[in-house]
N, C-alpha and C positions, 0 to 999 in steps of 0.2 A: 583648597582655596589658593588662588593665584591671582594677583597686582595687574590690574587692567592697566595698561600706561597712560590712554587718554585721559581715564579719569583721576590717576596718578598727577598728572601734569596740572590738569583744572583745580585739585587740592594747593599743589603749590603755588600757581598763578593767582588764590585768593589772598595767599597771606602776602604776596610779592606786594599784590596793590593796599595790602592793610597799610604797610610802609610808605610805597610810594606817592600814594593819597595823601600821605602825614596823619593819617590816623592813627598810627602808631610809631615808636620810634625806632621798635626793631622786635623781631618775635622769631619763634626755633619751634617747627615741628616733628615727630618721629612717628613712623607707624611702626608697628612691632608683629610678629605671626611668629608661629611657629618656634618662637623662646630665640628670636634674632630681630634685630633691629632692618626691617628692611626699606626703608626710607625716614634721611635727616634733610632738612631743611632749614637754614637760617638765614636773615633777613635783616639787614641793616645794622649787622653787628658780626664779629670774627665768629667763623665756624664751631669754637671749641667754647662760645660763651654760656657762662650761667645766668640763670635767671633765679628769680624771687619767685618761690613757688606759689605763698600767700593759702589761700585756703586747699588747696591741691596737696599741703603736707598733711592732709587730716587723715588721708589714705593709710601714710606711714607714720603716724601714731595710732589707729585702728590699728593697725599690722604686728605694731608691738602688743598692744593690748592683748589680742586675741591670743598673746602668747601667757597671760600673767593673769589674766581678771576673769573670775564669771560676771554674768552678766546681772544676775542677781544679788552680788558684793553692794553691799553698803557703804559707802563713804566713808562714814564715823567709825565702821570697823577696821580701818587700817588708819584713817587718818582723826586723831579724837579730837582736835582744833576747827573740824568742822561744823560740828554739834551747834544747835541752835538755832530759834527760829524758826524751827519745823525741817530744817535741811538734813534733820537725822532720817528722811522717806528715800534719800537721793542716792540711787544706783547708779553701777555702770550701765545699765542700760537706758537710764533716765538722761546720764552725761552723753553719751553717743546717737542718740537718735535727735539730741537738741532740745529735748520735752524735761529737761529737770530744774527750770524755774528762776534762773538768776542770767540772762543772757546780756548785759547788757553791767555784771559784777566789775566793780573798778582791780587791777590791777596793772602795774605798768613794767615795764621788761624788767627793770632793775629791781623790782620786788620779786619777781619771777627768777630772775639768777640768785637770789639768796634762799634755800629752801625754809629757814626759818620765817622772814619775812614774810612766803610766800606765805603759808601755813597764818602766821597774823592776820594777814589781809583775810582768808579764808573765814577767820571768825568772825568778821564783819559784815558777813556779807548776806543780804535777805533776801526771801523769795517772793518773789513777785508771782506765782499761782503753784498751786499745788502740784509737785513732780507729776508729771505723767498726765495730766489735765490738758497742756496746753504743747503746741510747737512754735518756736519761734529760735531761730537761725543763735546758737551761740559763737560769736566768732571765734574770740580767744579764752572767753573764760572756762567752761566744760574741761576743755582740753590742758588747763592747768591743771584741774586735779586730776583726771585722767594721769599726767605724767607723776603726778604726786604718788597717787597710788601705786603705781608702777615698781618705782620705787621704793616704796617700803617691802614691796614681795620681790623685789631682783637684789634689793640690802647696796644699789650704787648708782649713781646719778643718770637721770634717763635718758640722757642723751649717748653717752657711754653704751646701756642697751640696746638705741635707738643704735649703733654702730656695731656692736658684736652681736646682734641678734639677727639683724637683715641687712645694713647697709654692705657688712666684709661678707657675709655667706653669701649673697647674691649678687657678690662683682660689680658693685654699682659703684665706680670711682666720685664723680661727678655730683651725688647726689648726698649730703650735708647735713647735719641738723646742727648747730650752735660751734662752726668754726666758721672763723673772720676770712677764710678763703675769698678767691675775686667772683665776681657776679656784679652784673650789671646797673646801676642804679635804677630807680623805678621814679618818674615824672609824672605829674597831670598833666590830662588831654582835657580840651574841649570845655564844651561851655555843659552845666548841670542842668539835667532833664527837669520836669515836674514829680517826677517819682522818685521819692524819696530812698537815701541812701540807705540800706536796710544792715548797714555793715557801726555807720559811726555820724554823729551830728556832726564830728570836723573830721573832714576825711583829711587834713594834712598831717595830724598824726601816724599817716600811713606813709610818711617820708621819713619819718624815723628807720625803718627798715632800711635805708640806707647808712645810716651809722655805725662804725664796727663791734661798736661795744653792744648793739641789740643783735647783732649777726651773731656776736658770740653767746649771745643769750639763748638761742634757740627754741624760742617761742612756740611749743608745740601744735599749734592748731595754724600756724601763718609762718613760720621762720625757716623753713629750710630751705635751701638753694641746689640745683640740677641743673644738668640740660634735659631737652625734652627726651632724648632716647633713653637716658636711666629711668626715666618715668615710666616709660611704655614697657621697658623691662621690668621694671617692679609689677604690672600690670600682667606680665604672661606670666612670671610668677604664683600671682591670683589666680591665674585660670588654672593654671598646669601644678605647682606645684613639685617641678622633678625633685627639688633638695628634701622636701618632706619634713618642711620647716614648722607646719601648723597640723595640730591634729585636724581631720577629713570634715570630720563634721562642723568644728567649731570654724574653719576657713567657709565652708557650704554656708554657713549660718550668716557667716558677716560678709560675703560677696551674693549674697541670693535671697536673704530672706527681711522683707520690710515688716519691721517690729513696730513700726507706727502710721497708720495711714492717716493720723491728722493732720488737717488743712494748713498749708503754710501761707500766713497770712500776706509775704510779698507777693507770692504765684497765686494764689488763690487756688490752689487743686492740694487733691493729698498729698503726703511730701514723699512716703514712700522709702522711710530710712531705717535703714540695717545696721548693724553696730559700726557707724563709722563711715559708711559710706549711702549712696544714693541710689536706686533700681530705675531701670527704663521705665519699665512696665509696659501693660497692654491695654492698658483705656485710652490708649488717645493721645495722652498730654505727656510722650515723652519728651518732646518738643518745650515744653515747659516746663523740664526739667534737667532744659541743654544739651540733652543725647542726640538733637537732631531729627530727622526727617525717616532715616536708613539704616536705625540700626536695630537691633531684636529684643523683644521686650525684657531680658531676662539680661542684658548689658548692664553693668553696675561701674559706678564710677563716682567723682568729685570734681568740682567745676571752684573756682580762684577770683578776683580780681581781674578786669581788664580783659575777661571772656577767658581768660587760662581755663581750659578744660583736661580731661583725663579720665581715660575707662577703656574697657576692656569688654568684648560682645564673644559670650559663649557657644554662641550660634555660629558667628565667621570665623573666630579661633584668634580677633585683630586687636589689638590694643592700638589707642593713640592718645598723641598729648599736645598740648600749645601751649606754650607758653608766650609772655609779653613781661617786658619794662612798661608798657605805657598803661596808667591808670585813669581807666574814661572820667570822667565825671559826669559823666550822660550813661548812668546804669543802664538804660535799656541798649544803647548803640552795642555795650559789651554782653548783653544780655542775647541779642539778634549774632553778635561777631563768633560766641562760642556754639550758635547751633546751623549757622552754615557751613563750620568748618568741622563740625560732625558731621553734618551731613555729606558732607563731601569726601569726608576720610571714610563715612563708612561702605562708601560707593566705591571703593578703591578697590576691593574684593570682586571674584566672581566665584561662585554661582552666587548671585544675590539672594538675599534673607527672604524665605517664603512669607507674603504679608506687608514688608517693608513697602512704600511705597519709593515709585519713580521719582 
């Protein structure tokens, strides 16, 4: 596979005008092949900026996971503060697919940096339908216990793991989870669609994330900060695997295999989720699932705030990522922003994907 430059250039010419439109305040993208970063790109802000990766870190808390949990772990068997309410049904694979029942559970970062606290809150918290019954998007809460659990099988704080398990063995400088390092502030854009915000009833509590005390919290399903080329690196990682960081199968299982094809109720199609992350697929609606127009069904990846997208296409060999500071308030504008600029990254290969459309 080899970097068409025409359509190289039309990838970077969309995010030029994301900024210059004012649609956005400033955004950074990176294509990756071949376990090298071969095109960066930033935009209204210095070349070496971070961004808020937002839901884009769910990739690398998956990444840890897949090193520490099976999928059929119980909750309540590592963590016994969970218990109750019926939340004793709740697996890792009920917290990673989004199907285990409390999506919408209160916790707020400073209960989250205190693991006792966090644990508290944990026993408060109800199910709203029975693990595995149902899909519906968990932003931050899933992924607290996720890092919970983690944790009690690594015996040291998961962010720590979250740094010696993939951040230092994969040379990702840039790329963070719970240090007050610099990155970009994140702002609202624009006026709010009819379609409801499927993330929070006040999306300002998404400017917390600018604060350094929540930076240092490291919010595992929303708080880590990169630029976009250690993303796209984390991403040939996934594909390739040189370090030989995950067992074969258990990486095969969380980059390729959708353990729930129930309907997610913002998209209205199956949602197509593997431990942790999202699959293309081949029915049609990869497109509604922000992969874009061009890239091969068997592409798996995680999509953020603000169209921030991110994935990896086994077919072309290409990882890409966007990230953005500006947060739409018109969920569809960022919903439409992340899958033209898939589509366009994935056009950036030749020979093109057998099937893919023009």
């Amino acid at each position: 596979m080899t970097l068409v430059p025409e359509r190289v250039d039309r990838l970077l010419a969309l995010a030029d005008d994301e900024v210059a439109s004012g649609r956005l305040p400033a955004c950074q993208l990176a294509l990756a092949l071949d376990g090298e970063v071969v095109v960066r790109h930033t935009v209204g802000a210095p070349e070496d900026s971070r961004f808020t990766t937002f839901s884009v870190t769910k990739a690398l808390t998956a990444a840890v996971a897949w090193m520490h949990l099976a999928p059929e772990t119980k909750v309540v068997d590592l963590v016994p503060e969970f218990a109750g309410g019926g939340k004793e049904a709740v697996t890792v694979e009920h917290l990673l697919t989004h199907t285990a029942g409390f999506p919408r559970a209160p916790l707020r970062a400073e209960e989250g940096a205190d693991p006792q606290a966090r644990r508290a809150r944990f026993a408060t918290w109800r199910l709203d339908w029975e693990p595995g019954t149902r899909l519906e998007y968990h932003a931050t809460s899933a992924h607290w216990v996720v890092a919970t659990m983690v944790e009690v099988v690594a015996g040291r704080d998961f962010r720590d793991v979250v740094r010696e398990r993939v951040i230092d063995p994969l040379g990702l400088p840039a790329l963070r989870l719970g240090e007050d390092g610099p990155a970009l502030d994140v702002v609202h854009l624009g006026a709010p669609s009819d379609v409801p915000d499927p993330l929070s009833a006040d999306p300002e509590w998404l400017l917390r994330f600018n604060l350094p005390d929540v930076r240092r919290v490291g919010i595992p399903g929303a708080g880590a900060v990169s630029t976009a080329d250690d993303v796209a690196l984390l991403y040939q990682h996934l594909l390739h695997d040189p370090k030989g960081l995950w067992d074969p199968a258990v990486l095969a299982d969380g980059t390729g295999h959708a353990r729930t094809t129930l309907v997610d109720p913002w998209t209205g199609v199956p949602a197509l989720r593997t431990l942790g992350l999202t699959v293309a697929g081949d029915d049609g609606k990869a497109a509604v699932r922000q992969f874009g127009r061009a890239t091969g069904p068997r592409a798996f990846g995680a999509s953020g705030l603000g169209g921030q997208i991110a994935w990896a296409d086994p077919d072309s060999g290409l990882s890409f990522c966007f990230l953005t500071n500006g947060l739409d308030r018109d969920q569809v504008a960022a919903f439409v922003r992340a899958n033209r600029l898939s589509t366009a990254a994935a056009r950036c290969v030749t020979p093109r994907i057998p099937g893919a459309s023009a």
